[in-house]
N, C-alpha and C positions, 0 to 999 in steps of 0.2 A: 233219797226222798221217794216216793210211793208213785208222784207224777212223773219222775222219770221213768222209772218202770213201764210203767200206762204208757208213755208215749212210746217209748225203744220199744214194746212188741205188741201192743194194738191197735197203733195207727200209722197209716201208709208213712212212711217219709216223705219228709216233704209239706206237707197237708196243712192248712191253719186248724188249730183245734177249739174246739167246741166247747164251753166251759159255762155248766149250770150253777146259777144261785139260788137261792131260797134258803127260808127261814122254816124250823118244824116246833110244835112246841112239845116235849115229854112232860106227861101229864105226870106231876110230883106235890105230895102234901105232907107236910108237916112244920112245923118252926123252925128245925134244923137244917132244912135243905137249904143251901145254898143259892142265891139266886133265885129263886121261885117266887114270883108272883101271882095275880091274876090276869092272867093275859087273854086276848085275843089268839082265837082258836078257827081257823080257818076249816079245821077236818066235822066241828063243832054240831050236831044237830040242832034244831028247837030256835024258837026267837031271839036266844041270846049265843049267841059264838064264841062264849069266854071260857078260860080255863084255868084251872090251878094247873104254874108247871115252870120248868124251864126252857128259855127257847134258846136254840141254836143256829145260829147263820152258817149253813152249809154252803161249799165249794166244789164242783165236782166236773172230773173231765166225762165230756159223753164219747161214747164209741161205737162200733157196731161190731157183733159178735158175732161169726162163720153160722153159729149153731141157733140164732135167735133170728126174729122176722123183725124186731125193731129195735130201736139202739136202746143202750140203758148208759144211764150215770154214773162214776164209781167216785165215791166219794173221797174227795185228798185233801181237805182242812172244812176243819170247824172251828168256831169260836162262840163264844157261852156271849148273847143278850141279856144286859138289865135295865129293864125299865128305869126311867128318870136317872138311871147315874153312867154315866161316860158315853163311848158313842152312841152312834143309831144305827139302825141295821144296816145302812148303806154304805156307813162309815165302814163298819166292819167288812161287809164284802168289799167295796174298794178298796178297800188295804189288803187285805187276802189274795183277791184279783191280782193288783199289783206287785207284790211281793210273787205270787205264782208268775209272771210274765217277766220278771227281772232272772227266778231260777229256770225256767224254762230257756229263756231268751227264745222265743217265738213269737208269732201271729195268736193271736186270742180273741176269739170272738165269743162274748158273755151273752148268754140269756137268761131273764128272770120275768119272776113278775111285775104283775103295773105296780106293787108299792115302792119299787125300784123307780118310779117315775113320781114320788111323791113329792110337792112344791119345795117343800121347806126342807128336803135334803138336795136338791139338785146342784149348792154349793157345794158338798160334801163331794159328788159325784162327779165334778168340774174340777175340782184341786185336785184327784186323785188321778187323774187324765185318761178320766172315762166319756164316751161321748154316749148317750143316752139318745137313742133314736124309737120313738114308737110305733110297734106293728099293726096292732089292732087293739079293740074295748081291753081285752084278757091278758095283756102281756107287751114287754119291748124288749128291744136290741140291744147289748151295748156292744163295745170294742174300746180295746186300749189302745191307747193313741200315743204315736212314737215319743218321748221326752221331751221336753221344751229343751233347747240350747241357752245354754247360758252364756251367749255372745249380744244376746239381743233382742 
């Protein structure tokens, strides 16, 4: 897996790591693309912020590189958004999250944006044993939080 890699040679041992989420949309048109809707476009200029396209809930460990003056991201799962049919974006990363922190077996500390703090997923982000903590207006904190015991 590509996040082993990432972790065995560019992050100290030892270290809890860092782990971005977001969603991007790829702007895609015609009938036969799969998944593509009209969606909400964050990069979007003009009064309306929509776009034709598919979106993808990204997963990514941050690092910091010898040769760079700020850390960057390296992207290690995606999973394809569709509007109105099966998860929501939270779902998707909490389960990505998740699943990365069972193969890792480490400390994981998530950050994303505030729609990661939207009302009506915060169940989604509660079953998946995310705690959702907020920083500021533009963004919040998560971490995965140890397993519940099944004794009790």
């Amino acid at each position: 897996m590509l996040a082993h890699l990432i972790v065995r040679t560019l992050l100290p041992q030892g270290t809890a790591i860092t782990v971005a989420v977001d969603d991007t949309l790829f702007k895609r048109s015609g009938k036969k693309v799969f998944g593509a809707a009209w969606q909400h476009d964050g990069a979007a200029r003009g009064p309306k912020p929509v776009g034709r396209g598919t979106c993808f809930v990204v997963v990514g460990i941050v690092v910091e590189l010898p040769f760079l003056t700020r850390p960057v991201c390296l992207p290690v799962m995606a999973r394809l958004w569709r509007p109105k049919t099966g998860p929501s974006k939270v779902e998707l990363a909490a389960s990505m999250v998740k699943l990365l922190a069972v193969c890792l077996n480490l400390s994981l500390h998530v950050v994303a944006d505030a729609a990661a703090d939207h009302p009506q997923d915060t169940t989604a982000a509660a079953c998946c044993s995310l705690e959702i903590v907020r920083t500021r207006a533009t963004g919040c904190s998560c971490r995965v939080m140890p397993p519940l015991s099944s004794a009790g």
